[in-house]
Structures are given as C-alpha cells and as structure tokens.
C-alpha positions as CSV (number, residue, x, y, z in Angstrom):
1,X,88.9,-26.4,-13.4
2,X,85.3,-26.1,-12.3
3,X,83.1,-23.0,-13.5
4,X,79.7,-22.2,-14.2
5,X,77.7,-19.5,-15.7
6,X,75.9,-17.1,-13.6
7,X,73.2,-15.3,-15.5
8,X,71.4,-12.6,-14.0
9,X,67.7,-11.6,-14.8
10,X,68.6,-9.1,-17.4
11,X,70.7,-11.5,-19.4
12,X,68.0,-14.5,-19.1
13,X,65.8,-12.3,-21.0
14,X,68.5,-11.1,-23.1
15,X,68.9,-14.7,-24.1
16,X,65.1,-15.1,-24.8
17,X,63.3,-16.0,-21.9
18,X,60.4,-13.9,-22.1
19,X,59.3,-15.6,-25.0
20,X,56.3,-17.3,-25.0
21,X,56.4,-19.2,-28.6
22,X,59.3,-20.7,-28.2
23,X,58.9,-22.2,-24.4
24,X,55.6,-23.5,-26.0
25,X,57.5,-25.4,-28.7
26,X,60.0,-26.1,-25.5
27,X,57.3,-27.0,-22.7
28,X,55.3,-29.5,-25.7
29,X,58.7,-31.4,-26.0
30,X,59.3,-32.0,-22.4
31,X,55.6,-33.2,-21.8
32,X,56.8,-35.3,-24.7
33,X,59.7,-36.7,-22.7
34,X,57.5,-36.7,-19.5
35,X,55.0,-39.1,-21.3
36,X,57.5,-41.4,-22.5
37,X,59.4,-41.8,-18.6
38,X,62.7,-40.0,-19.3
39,X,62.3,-37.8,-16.4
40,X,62.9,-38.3,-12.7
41,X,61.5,-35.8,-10.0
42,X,62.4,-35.9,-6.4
43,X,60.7,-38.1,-3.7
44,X,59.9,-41.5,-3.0
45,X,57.9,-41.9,-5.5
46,X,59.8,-39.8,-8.2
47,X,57.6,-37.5,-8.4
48,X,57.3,-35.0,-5.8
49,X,56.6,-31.2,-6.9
50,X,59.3,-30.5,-4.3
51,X,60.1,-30.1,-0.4
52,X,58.9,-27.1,1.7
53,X,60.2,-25.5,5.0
54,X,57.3,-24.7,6.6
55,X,57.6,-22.0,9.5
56,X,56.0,-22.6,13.1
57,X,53.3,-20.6,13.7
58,X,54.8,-19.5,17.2
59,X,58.6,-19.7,17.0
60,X,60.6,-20.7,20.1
61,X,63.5,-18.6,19.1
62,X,64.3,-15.0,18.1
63,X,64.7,-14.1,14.7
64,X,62.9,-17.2,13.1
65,X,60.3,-16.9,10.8
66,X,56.6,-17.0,12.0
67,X,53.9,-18.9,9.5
68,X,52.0,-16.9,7.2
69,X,50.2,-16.5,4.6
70,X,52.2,-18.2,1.5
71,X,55.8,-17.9,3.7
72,X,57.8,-20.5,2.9
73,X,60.9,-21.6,1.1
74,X,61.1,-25.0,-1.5
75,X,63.7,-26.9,-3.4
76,X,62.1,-28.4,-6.3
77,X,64.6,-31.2,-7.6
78,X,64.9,-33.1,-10.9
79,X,66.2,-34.7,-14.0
80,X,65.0,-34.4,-17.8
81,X,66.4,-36.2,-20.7
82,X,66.2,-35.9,-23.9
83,X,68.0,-33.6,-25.8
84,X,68.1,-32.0,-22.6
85,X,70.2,-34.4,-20.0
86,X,70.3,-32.2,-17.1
87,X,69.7,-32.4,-13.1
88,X,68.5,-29.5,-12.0
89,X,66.9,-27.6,-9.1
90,X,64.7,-24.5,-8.5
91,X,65.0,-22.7,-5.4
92,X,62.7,-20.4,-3.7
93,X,61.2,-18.4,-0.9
94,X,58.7,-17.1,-0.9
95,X,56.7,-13.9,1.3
96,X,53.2,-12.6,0.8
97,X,54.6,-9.0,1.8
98,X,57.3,-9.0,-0.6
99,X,55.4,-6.8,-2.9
100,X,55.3,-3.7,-0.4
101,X,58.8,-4.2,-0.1
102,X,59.1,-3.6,-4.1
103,X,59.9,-7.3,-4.4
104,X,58.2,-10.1,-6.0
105,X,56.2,-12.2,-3.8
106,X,58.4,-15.5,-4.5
107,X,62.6,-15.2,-5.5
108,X,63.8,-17.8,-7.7
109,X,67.0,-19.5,-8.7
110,X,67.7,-22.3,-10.9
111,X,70.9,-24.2,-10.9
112,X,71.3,-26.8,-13.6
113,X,73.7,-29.8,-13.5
114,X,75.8,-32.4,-15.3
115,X,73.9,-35.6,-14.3
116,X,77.5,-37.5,-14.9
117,X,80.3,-35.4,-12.8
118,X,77.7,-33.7,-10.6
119,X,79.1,-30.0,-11.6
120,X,77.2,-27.4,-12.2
121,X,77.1,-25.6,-15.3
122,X,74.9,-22.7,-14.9
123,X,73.5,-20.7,-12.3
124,X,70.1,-18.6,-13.6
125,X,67.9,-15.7,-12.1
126,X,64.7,-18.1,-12.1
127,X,61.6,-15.5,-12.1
128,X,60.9,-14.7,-15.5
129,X,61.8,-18.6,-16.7
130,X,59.2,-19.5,-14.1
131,X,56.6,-16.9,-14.8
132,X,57.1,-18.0,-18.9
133,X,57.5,-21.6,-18.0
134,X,54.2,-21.7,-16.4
135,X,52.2,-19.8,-18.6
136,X,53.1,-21.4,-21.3
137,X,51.6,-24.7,-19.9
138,X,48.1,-23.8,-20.8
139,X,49.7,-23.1,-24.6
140,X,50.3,-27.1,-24.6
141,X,46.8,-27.6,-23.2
142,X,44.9,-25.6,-25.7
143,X,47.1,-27.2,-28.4
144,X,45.7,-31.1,-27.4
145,X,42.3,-30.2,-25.7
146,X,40.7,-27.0,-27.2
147,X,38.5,-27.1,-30.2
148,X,40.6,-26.3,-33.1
149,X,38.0,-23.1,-33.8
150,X,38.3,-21.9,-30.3
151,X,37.6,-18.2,-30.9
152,X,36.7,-16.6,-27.2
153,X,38.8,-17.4,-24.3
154,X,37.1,-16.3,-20.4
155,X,39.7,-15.4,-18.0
156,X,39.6,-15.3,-14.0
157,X,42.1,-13.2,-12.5
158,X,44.0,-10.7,-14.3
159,X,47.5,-10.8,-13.0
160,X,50.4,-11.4,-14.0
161,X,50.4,-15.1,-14.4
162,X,47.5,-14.2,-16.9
163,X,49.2,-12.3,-18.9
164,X,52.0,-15.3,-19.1
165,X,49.1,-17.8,-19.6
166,X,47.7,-16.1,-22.8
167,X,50.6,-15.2,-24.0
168,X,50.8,-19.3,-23.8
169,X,47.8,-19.9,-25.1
170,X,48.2,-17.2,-27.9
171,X,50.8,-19.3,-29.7
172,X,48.5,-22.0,-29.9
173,X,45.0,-21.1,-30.2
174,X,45.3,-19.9,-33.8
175,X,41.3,-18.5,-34.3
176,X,41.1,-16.6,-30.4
177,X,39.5,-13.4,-31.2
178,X,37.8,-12.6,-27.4
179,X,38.6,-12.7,-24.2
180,X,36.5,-11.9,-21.3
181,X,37.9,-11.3,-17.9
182,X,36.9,-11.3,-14.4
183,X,38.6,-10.1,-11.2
184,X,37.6,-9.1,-8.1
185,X,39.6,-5.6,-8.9
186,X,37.8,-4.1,-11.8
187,X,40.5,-1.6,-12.4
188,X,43.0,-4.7,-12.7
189,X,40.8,-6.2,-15.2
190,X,40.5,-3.1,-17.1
191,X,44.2,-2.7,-17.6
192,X,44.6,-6.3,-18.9
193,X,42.2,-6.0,-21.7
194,X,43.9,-3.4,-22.5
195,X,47.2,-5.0,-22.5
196,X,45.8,-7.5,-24.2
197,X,44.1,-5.5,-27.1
198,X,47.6,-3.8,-27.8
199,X,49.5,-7.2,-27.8
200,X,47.6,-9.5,-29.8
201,X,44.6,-7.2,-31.1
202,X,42.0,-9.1,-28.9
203,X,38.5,-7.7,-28.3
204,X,38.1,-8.0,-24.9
205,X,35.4,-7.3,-21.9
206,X,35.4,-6.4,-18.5
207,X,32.7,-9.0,-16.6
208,X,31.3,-8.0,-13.5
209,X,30.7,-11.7,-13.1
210,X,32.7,-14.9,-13.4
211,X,29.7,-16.8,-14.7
212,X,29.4,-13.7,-17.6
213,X,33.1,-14.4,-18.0
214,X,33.4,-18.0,-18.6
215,X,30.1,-18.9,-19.8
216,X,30.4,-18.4,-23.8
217,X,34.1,-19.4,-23.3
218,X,35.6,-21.9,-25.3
219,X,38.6,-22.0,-23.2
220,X,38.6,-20.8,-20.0
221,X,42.0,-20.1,-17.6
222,X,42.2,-19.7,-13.9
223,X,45.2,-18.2,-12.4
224,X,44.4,-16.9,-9.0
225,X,45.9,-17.0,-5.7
226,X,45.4,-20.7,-4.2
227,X,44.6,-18.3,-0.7
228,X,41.7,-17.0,-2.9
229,X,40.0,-20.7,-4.8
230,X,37.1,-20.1,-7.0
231,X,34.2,-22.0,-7.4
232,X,32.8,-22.8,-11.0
233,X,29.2,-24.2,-11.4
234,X,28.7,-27.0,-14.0
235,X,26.5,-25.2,-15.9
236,X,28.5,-22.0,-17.0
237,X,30.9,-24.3,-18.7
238,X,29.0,-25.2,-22.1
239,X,29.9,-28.1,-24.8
240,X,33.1,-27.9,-26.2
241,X,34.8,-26.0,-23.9
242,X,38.3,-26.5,-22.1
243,X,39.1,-24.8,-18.6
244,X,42.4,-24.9,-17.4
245,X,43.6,-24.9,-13.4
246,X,46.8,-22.8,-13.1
247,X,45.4,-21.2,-10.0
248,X,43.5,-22.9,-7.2
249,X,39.5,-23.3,-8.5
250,X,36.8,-25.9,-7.7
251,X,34.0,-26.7,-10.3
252,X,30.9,-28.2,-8.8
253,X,30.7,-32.0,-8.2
254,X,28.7,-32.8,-10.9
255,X,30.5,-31.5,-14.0
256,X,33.0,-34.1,-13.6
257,X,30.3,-36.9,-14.3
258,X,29.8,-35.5,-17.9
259,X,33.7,-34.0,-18.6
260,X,36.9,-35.4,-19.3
261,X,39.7,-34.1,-16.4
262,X,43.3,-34.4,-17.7
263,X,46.5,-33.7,-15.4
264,X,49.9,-32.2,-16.0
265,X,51.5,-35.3,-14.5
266,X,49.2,-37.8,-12.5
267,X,51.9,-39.1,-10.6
268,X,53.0,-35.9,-8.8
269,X,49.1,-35.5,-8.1
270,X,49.7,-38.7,-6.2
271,X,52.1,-37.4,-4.4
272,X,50.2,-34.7,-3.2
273,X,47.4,-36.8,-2.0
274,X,49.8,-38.9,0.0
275,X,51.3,-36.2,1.3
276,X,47.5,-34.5,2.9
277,X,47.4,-38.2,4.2
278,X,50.6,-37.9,5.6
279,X,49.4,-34.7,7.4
280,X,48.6,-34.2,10.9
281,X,45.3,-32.4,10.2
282,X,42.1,-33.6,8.4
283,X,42.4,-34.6,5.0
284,X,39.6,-32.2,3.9
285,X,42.0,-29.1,5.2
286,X,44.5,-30.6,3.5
287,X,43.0,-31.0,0.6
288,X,41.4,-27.1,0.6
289,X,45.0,-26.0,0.4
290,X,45.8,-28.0,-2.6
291,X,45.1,-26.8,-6.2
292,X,43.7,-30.1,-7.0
293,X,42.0,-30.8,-3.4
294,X,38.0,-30.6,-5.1
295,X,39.4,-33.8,-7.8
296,X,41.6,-35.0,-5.1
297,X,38.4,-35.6,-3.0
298,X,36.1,-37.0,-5.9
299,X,39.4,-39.4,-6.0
300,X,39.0,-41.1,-2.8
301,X,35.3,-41.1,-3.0
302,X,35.3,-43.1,-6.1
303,X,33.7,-40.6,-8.1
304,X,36.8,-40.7,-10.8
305,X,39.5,-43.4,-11.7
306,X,42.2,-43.8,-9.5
307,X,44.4,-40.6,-9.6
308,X,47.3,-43.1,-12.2
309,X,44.5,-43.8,-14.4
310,X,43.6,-40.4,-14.9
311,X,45.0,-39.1,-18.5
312,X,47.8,-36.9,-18.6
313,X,49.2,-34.2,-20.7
314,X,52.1,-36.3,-21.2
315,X,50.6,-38.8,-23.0
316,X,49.2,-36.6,-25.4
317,X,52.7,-34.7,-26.3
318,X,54.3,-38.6,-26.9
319,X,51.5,-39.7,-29.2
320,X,50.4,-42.3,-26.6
321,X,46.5,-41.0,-26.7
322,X,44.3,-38.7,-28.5
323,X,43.7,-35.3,-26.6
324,X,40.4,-33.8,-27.7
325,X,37.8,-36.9,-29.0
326,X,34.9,-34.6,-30.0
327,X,33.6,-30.9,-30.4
328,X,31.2,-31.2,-27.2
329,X,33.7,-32.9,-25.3
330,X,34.0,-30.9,-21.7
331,X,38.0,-30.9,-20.9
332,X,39.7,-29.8,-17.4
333,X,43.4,-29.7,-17.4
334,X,44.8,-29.5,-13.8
335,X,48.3,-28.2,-13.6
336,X,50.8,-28.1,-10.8
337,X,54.4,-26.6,-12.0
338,X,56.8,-29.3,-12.5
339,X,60.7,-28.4,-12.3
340,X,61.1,-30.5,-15.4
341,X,59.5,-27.5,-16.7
342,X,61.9,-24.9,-15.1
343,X,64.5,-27.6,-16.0
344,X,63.5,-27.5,-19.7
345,X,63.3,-23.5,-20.4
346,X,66.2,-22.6,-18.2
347,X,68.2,-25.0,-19.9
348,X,66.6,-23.5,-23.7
349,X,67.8,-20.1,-22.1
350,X,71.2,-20.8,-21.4
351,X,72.8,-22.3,-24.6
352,X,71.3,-19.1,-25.9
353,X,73.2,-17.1,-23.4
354,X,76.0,-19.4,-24.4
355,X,75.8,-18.6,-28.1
356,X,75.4,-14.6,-27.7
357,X,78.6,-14.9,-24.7
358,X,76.1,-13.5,-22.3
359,X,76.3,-14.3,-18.3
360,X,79.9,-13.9,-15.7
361,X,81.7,-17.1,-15.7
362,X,82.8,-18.1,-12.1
363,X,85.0,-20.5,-10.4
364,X,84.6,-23.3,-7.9
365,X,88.5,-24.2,-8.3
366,X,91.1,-25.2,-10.1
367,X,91.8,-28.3,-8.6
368,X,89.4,-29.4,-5.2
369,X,91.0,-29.4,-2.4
370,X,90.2,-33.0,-1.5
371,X,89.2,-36.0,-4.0
C-alpha cells in the first residue's frame, strides 16, 4: 500500500511551524549541507530557484489568464540530504489581487518524497512553512555576518515578511534592543512597532525616512515588494553594519567597492543571470525585475568577482570560511528562497506531526494497477 500524510495549515502549525527558533537551528543546518554539496535543485545547472508559467499578456483564448502584476504559477523542485534525504517540491500560484479576495497573494503546497521508491510521504499546506522558512534566513545571516554587539536593527517595509524576518533575526541577534522602521504606509509601520514592542520588548521608531531608518543600523533588513525595489545610498550604511536583501533593493554602485556582498547560494544567482540572458528582452529589464539585478550588473561589468567566486552563506554554516572578519567590515547578504529551504522546515514539521498523530492519512492504492 501507498499513503501519505496530508496536513492542513492548522495542523503544520500545530506541529510547530510558526516557530522561528527552531527553523533557525533548522535553516543553519541545511546551509550547512548546502555548503558541503549534498543538495541538488532543479535545472541544468542544478540550481535553478524553479520554473514559472508565465501568462501572455494578450491571450488568444477564453478563460486564460492575462499577465499581471506578480501572476504566475512555479514548481520549485529539489533534493536535501543529510539527516534529511528527501525530494521535494513547492508549488504555487500566485495573484496580486488575491488579498481583496480574502486570500493570500501566493498559495503554497509542499509535497515531500522518498528519493529511493519515488512515493510520496507527505502532502503540507506550504504558507506558513514558507513565510517562517524565509524569515528565518536573515536569522542565519545575522548569526555569521552581524557584529556580535549588534544592538539596533533598521527595517524597510513592515509587512508581513518583516515580522517573519525579525522574528528570524531575534533568535540570533542576542544584544538587539531598537529597531527603526520605514514604510511608505506610516500607519503600517506604526502597528509593527507595536507588534514588535509586545513580542520581544523592542524600543522601536517610526522613520519618516529610509535614510533615518537605516543609518545608525547595525543590521538592516529589506523585505519589500520586488514591484516596489528601493534604492540605498552608500553612505547611510555606516562601519560595521550588515544589510540583508529579502526584498528587491539596490545600494548605490559604489558601496560595493568598500563592502563585502555574500549570497544565499551563488550558484542559483547564476542561474538567474543566465536565465535574463536567455531572455528575449534587454538584459537591463531583465535584470530590474530580479532581486539581485543591481549585483547582477556590477557582475558583468567586472566590478565584482565572477558571480561563483562570490562567498556564500553556505560556506560559512559548513565551516569552510569565516563570515564576519572585522567590526567595520560592511556586509550584504543577497537572498533568493531556495526549496531546500521549504524542503528542510516542511520536512522538520512533519515528523512532528508524525510524533503528535496529527494530519489525514490517504491512499494512492493498495496495489498499482500497472508495474
């Protein structure tokens, strides 16, 4: 007989997923994994973020979707060993109008599979794991790359990938006492700091500026819509500090001749610049889409190593180099959601669920009907 587990939302969180410790511990042993190659991604190359269906923007036929605005769907394939040993996949669409529909903008499953018989063992509401998953990235960066006595943290954007991101960060920057948070809705803003007082005790303030934001920041997260990038000047970014790209952002060209810029995974950043080559539009508008496009074009231009020589988060989780060299070393960590990650946590999750005989088991067959 064939089953899996189906867990809806209610039991992924049931089983643990909202919490942001652990999927630190969690995320900080698959960059370990990642930096030592027992991984695989999908692509050519291994290490593709994952395939898109992208929608005409004129459709031939009735009922198809038109282009838009963030409107697509992806399959974001994969393979993490370890401990772990799983194939998995995330699945998603994705709709910028969702919300005034009382949905989230994206909808996420996660199916996770034997890597031997093929079968699939579990079958997982993806949002939260996602939402967790990826804030918790910036809790491995702070843990290599921030000052140890990193005490004020500068925030732009104040939604809820934010709140996932500090939650992140929380678990690892030990002395954070501040933040300071900018948003183009003040009210938004307002109601994070306040959030964030009554979770962790933080002082916070509202900035009517980025630069007032980010400037006596030690660490410094974006998370903002890549539809809405943000651009950073060199000089509100003082010694010591770390600024990490969750959301699309762009710091001014001449930070990066003075700063250190780390990725999540090099390789997949590759993969991204082949693919704007691949495109059938201008490199630069590719590139303007991409979270990374500002490094990406510093890349080609010579201005930075090769995108493989770049250092990588990785490498610091598996002991291979140092993170952080010196106080007044200027850090940018560039992330791009790997489904390793969604691989890792979903998989953390369910032998959870397992353990507390959460989830609906359900049947492919008893025996298949051909062999």
């Amino acid at each position: 007989m064939t089953e899996f587990l189906y867990l809806d939302e209610e039991s992924m969180i049931k089983a643990g997923a909202l919490d942001s410790n652990r999927c630190v511990e969690v995320m900080d042993e698959m960059f370990g994994l990642l930096g030592q190659g027992d991984y695989i991604m999908g692509g050519p190359n291994l290490n593709e973020h994952g395939i898109k269906v992208y929608f005409p923007e004129n459709p031939k036929f009735e009922g198809m979707p038109k282009a838009g605005p963030d409107r697509r769907f992806m399959a974001m394939v994969g393979y993490l060993g370890g401990r772990f040993r799983t194939a998995g996949e995330k699945w998603y669409g994705s709709n910028i109008i969702n919300p005034s529909r009382g949905l989230p903008r994206s909808i996420l499953m996660v199916m996770l599979n034997n890597p031997d018989t093929c079968e699939p063992f579990a079958l997982c509401s993806g949002n939260v794991v996602s939402a967790v998953r990826t804030g918790s990235i910036p809790g491995v960066g702070v843990k290599y790359l921030a000052r140890k006595d990193a005490s004020v943290i500068g925030l732009i954007g104040a939604g809820p990938i934010q709140k996932a991101c500090l939650q992140g960060m929380m678990a690892t920057a030990k002395n954070a006492k501040e933040i300071r948070i900018f948003d183009i809705k003040k009210e938004t803003a307002e109601k994070y700091g306040e959030w964030a007082a009554e979770e962790f005790g933080l002082k916070y303030t509202v900035c009517d500026t980025m630069e007032d934001a980010i400037s006596t920041a030690d660490i410094i997260s974006s998370a903002t819509s890549r539809l809405r990038p943000v651009m950073i000047e060199d000089a509100w970014l003082k010694p010591g500090s770390l600024i990490i790209f969750t959301g699309s952002g762009r710091i001014a060209e001449s930070y990066y001749e003075t700063a250190t810029t780390f990725f999540d995974n090099p390789l997949m950043h590759k993969a991204y610049m082949d693919d704007a080559r691949r495109a059938d539009v201008p490199i630069e508008v590719s590139y303007a889409g991409m979270m990374g496009g500002g490094i990406y074009k510093l890349i080609d231009e010579g201005k930075l190593p090769p995108v493989e020589e770049i250092p990588s988060l990785g490498s610091c989780a598996c002991g291979a180099i140092p993170g952080r060299k010196s106080d007044d070393e200027r850090i940018c960590l560039m992330t791009g959601g790997m489904i390793t990650e969604d691989i890792a946590w979903t998989y953390e999750c369910y032998q959870r669920a397992v353990e507390m005989g959460l989830g609906q088991k359900l049947k492919i067959w008893d025996t298949p009907h051909w062999t």
